[in-house]
PASEBA-1860 file (N, C-alpha, C; in nm, 3 decimals):
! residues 184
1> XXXXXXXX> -6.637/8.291/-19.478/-6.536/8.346/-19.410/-6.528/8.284/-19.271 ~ -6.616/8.272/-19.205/-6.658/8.191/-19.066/-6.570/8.030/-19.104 ~ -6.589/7.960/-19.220/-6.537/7.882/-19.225/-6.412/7.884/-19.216 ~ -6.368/7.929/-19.323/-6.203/7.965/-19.335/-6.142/8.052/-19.220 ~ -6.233/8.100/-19.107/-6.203/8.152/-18.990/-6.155/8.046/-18.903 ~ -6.246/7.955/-18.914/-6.227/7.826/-18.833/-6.192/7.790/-18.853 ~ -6.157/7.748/-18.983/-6.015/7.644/-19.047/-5.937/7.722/-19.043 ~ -5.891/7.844/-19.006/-5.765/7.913/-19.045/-5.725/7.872/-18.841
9> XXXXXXXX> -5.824/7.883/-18.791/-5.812/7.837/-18.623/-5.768/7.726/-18.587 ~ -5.835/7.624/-18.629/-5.812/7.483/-18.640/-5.664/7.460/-18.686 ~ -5.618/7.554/-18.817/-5.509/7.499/-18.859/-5.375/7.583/-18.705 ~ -5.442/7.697/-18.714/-5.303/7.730/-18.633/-5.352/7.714/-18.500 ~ -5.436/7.648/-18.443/-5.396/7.600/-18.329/-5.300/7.475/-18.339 ~ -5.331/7.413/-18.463/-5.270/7.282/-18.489/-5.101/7.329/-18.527 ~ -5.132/7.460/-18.585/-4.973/7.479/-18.587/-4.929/7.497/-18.489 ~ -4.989/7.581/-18.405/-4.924/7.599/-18.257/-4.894/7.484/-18.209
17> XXXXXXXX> -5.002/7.381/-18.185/-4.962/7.242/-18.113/-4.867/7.163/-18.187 ~ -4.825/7.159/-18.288/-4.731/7.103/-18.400/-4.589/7.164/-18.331 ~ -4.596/7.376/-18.338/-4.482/7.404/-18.338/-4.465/7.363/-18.172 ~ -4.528/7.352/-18.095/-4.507/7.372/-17.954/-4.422/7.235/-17.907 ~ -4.471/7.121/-17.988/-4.475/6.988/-17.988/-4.328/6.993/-18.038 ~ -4.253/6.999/-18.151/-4.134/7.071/-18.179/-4.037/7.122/-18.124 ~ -4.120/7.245/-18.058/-3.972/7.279/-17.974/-3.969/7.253/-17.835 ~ -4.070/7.146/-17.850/-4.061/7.075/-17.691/-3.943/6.962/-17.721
25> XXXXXXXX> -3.969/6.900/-17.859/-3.860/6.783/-17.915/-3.735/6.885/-17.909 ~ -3.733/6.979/-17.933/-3.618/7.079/-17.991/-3.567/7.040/-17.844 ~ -3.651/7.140/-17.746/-3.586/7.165/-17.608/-3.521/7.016/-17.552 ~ -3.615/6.934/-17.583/-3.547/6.761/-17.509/-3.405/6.715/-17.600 ~ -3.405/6.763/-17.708/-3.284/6.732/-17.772/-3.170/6.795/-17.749 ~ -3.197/6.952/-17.721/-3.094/7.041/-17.702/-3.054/7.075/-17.562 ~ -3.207/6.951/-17.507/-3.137/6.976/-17.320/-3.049/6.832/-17.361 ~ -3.123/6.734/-17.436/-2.984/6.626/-17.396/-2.872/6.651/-17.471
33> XXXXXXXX> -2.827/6.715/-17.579/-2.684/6.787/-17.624/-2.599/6.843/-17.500 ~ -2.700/6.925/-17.435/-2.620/7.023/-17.370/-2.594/6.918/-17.233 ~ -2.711/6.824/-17.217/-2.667/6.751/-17.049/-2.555/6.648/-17.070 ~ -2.542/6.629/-17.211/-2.423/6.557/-17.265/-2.316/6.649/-17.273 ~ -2.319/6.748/-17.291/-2.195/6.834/-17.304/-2.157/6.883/-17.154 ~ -2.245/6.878/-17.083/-2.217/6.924/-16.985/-2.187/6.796/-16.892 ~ -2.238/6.698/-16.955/-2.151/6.538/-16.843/-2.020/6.489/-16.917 ~ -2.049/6.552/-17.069/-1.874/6.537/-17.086/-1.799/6.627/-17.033
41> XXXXXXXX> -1.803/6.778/-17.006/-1.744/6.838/-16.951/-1.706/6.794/-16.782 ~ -1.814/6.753/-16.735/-1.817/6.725/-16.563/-1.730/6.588/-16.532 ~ -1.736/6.532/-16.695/-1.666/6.409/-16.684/-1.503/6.439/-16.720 ~ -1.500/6.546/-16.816/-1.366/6.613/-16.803/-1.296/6.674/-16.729 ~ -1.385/6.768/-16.630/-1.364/6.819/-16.482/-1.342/6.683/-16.363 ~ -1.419/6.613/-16.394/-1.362/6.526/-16.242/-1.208/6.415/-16.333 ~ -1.223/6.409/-16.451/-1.095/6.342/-16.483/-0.953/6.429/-16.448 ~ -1.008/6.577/-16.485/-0.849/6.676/-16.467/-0.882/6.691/-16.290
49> XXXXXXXX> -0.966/6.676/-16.243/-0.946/6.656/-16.031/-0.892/6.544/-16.040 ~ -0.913/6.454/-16.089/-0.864/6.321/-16.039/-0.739/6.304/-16.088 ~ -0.674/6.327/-16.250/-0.565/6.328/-16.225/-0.490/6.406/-16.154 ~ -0.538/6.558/-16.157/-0.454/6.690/-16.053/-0.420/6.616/-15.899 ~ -0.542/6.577/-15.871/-0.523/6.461/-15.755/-0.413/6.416/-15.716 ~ -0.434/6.315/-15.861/-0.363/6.183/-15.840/-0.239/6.200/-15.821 ~ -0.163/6.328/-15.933/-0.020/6.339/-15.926/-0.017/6.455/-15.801 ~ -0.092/6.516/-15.719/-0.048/6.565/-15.581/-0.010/6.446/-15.510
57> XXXXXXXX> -0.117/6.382/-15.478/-0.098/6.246/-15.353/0.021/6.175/-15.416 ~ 0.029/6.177/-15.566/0.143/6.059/-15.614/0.308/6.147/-15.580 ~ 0.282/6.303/-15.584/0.388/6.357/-15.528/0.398/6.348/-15.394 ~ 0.345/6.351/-15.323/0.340/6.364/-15.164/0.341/6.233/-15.161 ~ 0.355/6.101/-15.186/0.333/5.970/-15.178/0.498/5.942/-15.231 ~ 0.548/5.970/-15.330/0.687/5.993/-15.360/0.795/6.048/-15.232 ~ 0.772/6.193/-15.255/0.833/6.254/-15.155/0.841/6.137/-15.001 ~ 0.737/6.130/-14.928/0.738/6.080/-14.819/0.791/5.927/-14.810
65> XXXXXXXX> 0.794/5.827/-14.972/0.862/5.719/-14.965/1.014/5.743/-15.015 ~ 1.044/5.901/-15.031/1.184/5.928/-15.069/1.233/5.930/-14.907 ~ 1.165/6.003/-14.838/1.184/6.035/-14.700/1.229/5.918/-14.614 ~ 1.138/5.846/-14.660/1.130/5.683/-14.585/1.269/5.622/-14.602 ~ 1.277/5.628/-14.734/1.406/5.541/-14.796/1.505/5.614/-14.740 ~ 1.510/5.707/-14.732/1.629/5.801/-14.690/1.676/5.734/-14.505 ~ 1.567/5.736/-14.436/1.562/5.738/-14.325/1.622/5.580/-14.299 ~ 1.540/5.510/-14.381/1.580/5.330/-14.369/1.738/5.341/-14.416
73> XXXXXXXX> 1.762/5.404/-14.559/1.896/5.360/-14.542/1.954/5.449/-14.432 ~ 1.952/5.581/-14.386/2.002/5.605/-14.319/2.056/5.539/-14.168 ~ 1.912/5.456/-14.125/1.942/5.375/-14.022/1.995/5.232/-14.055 ~ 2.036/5.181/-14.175/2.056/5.022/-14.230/2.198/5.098/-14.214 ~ 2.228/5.234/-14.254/2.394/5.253/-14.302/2.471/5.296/-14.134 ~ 2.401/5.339/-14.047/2.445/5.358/-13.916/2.430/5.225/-13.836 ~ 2.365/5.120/-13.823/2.371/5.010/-13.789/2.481/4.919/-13.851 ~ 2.495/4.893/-13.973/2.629/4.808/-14.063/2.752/4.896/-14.064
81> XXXXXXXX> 2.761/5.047/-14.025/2.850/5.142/-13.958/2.909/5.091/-13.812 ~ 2.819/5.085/-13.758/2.834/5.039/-13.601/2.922/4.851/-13.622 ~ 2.849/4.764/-13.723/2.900/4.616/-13.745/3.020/4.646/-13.797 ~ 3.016/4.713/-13.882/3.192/4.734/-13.970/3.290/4.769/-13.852 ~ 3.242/4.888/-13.807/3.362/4.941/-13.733/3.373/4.847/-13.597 ~ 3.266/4.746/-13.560/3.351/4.646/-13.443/3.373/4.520/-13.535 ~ 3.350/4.516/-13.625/3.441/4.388/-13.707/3.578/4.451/-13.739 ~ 3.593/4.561/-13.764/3.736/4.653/-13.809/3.776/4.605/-13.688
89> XXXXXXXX> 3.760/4.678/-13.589/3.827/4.657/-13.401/3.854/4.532/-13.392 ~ 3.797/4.435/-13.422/3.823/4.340/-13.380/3.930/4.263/-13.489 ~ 3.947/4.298/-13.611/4.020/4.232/-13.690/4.143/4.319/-13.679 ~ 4.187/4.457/-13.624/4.278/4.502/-13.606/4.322/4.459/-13.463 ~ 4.259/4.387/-13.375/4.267/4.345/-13.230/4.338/4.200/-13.283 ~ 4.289/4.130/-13.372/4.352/3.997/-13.436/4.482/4.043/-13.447 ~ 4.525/4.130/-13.571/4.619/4.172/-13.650/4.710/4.212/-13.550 ~ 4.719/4.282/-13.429/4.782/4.299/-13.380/4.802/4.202/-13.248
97> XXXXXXXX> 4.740/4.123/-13.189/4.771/3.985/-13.118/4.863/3.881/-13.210 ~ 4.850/3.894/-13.353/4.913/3.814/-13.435/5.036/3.871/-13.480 ~ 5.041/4.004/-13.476/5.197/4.080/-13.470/5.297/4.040/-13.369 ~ 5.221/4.069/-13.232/5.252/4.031/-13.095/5.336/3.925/-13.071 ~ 5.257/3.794/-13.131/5.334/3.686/-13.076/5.406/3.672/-13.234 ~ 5.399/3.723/-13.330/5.521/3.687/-13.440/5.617/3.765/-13.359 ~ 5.650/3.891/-13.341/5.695/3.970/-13.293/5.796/3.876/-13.169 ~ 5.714/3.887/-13.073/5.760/3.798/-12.985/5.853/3.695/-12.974
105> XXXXXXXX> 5.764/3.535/-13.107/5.825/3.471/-13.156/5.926/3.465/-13.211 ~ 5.972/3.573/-13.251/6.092/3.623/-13.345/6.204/3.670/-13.171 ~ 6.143/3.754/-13.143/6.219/3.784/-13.012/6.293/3.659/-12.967 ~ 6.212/3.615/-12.903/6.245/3.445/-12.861/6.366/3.370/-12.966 ~ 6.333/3.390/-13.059/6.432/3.314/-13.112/6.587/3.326/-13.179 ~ 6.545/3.489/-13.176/6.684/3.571/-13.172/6.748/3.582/-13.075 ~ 6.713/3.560/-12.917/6.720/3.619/-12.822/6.810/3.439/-12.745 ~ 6.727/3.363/-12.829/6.851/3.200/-12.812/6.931/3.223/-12.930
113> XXXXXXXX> 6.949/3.266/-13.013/7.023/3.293/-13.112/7.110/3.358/-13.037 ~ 7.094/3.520/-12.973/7.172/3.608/-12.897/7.260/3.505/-12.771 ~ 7.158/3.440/-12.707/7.183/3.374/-12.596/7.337/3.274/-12.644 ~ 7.253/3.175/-12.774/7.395/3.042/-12.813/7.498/3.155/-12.866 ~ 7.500/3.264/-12.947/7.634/3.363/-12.981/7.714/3.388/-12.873 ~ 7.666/3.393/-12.771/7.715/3.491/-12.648/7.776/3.349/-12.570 ~ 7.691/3.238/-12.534/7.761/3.107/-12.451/7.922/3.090/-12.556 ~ 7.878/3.090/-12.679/7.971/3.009/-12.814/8.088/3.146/-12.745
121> XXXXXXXX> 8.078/3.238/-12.740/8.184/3.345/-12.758/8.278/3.337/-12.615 ~ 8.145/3.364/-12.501/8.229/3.361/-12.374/8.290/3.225/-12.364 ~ 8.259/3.120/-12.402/8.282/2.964/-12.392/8.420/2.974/-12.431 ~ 8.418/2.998/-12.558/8.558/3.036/-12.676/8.648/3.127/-12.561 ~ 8.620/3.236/-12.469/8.697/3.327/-12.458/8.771/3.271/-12.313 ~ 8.687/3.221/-12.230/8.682/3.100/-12.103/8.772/3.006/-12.137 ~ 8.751/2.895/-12.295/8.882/2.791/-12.289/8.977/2.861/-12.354 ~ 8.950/2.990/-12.447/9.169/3.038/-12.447/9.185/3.091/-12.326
129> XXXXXXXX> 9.119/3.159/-12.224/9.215/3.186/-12.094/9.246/3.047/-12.004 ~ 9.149/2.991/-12.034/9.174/2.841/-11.946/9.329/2.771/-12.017 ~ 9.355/2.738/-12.132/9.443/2.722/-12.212/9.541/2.792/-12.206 ~ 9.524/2.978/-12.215/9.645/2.977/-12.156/9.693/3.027/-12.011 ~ 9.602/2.982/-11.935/9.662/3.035/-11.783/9.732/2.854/-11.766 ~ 9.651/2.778/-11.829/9.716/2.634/-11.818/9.859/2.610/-11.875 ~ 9.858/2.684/-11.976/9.970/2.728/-12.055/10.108/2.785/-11.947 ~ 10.029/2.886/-11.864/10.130/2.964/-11.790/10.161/2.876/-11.669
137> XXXXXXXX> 10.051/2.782/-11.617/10.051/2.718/-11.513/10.149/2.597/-11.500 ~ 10.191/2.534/-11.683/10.269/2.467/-11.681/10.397/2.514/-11.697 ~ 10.379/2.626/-11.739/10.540/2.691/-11.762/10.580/2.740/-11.624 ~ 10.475/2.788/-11.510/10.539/2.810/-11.409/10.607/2.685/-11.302 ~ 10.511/2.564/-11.355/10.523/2.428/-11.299/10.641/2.404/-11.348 ~ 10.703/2.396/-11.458/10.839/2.406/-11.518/10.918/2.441/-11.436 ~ 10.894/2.582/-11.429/11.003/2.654/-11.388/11.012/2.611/-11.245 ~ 10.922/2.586/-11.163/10.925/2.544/-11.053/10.990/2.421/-11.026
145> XXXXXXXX> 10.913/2.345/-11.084/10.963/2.185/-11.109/11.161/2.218/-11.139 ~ 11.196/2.256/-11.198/11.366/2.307/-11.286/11.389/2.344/-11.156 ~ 11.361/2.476/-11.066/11.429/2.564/-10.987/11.414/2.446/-10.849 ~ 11.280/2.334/-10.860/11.309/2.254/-10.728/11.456/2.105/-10.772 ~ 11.482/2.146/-10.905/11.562/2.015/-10.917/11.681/2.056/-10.932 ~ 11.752/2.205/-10.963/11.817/2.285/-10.926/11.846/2.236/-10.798 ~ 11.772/2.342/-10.736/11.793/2.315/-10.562/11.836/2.188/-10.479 ~ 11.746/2.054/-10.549/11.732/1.937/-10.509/11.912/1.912/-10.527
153> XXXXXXXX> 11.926/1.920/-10.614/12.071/1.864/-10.710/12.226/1.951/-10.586 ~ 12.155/2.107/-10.579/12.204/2.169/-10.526/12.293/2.105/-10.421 ~ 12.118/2.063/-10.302/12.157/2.023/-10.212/12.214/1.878/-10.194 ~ 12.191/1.785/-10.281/12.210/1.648/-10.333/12.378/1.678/-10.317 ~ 12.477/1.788/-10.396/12.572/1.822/-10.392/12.666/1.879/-10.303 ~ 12.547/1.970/-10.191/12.613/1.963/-10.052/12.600/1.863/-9.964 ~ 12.499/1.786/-9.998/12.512/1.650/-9.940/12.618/1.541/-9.944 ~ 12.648/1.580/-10.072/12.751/1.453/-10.120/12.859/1.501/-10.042
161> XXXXXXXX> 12.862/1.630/-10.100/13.023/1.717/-10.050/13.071/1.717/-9.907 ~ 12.914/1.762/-9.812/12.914/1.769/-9.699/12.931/1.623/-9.613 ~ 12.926/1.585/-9.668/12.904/1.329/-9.649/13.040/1.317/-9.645 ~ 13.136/1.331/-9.779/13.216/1.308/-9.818/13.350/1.385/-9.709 ~ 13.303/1.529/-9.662/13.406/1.589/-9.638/13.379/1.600/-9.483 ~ 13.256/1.546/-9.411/13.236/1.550/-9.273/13.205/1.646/-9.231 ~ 13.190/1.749/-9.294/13.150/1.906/-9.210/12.970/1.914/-9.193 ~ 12.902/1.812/-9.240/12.775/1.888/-9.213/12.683/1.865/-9.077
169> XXXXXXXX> 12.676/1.955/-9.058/12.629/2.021/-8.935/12.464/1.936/-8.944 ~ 12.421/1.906/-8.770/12.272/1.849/-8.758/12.183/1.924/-8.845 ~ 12.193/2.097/-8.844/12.018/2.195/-8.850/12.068/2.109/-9.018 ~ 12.157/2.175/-9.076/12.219/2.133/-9.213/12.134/1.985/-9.239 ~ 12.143/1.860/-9.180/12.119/1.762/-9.226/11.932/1.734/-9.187 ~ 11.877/1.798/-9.125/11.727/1.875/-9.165/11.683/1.910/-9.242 ~ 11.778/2.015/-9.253/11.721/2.081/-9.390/11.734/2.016/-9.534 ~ 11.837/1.967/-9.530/11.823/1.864/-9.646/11.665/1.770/-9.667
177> XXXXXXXX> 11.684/1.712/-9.533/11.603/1.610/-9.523/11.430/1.677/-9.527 ~ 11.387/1.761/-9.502/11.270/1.881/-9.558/11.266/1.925/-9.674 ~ 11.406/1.933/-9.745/11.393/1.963/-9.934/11.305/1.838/-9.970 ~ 11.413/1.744/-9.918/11.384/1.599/-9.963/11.252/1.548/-9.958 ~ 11.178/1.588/-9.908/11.042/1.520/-9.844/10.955/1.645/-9.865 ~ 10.964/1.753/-9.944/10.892/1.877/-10.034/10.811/1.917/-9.890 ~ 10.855/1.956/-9.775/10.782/1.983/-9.650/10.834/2.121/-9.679 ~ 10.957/2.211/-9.745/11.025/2.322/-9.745/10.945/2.395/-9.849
END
């Protein structure tokens, strides 16, 4: 019995050191399961931080290059605002210097147009009064010329008469002689 006491000792210390030995393998296996489960998890935790992260900063990184863009065009569209509207000014400053002298030009040339209508008309209206005051000037020359050869003849006739018949008086033979010589 002492024997089989001791071999029953021997064996279960050996079982003990067997089982101990065991769930020491157990424990190293089921600590590295679990330090694996738990570095896949830690590795799943810092992947969902890092993306949670990533798309904060990638929103706030968005946003603030929306901001940016906003601001750039805002200042690219108030600067080429400012170029447009003095290229406008100035091409309506053209447009209307180029109205100006068409404008003008046109003036000018209506205005000798107005000018040759107006010489052509008064010119025209100048030689019919010239024409006919010349008109009247010869008809009064006529009549003058007639009423001095009248007269002339007149006196030509009291001359003769007065010659012929001895009655004419000195003032008388003056006055003849003043028809005669257009001094009367």
């Amino acid at each position: 019995h002492v024997r089989a006491r001791s071999e029953g000792k021997a064996q279960r210390s050996r079982f003990l050191m067997f089982r101990n030995s065991i769930i020491c393998l157990q424990s190293l296996y089921r600590g590295g399961v679990v330090r694996s489960a738990i570095k896949r998890q830690a590795d799943a935790c810092t992947l969902i931080q890092a993306t949670w992260r990533m798309y904060a900063q990638r929103r706030i990184f968005v946003d603030q290059r929306s901001a940016v863009l906003k601001i750039q065009a805002a200042w690219r569209m108030s600067r080429e605002r400012g170029r447009f509207i003095a290229l406008r000014q100035a091409s309506i400053r053209i447009q209307a210097e180029f109205r100006r002298y068409n404008c003008q030009k046109m003036f000018t040339v209506k205005r000798c147009a107005v000018v040759a209508i107006q010489a052509a008309y008064r010119g025209s209206v100048v030689r019919r009064n010239y024409l006919l005051k010349r008109e009247h000037v010869i008809q009064i020359q006529a009549l003058l010329r007639a009423y001095k050869v009248r007269q002339l003849a007149s006196v030509f006739r009291q001359f003769r008469d007065g010659f012929v018949g001895g009655e004419l008086s000195l003032s008388q033979a003056f006055r003849i002689s003043d028809v005669l010589h257009g001094r009367h």
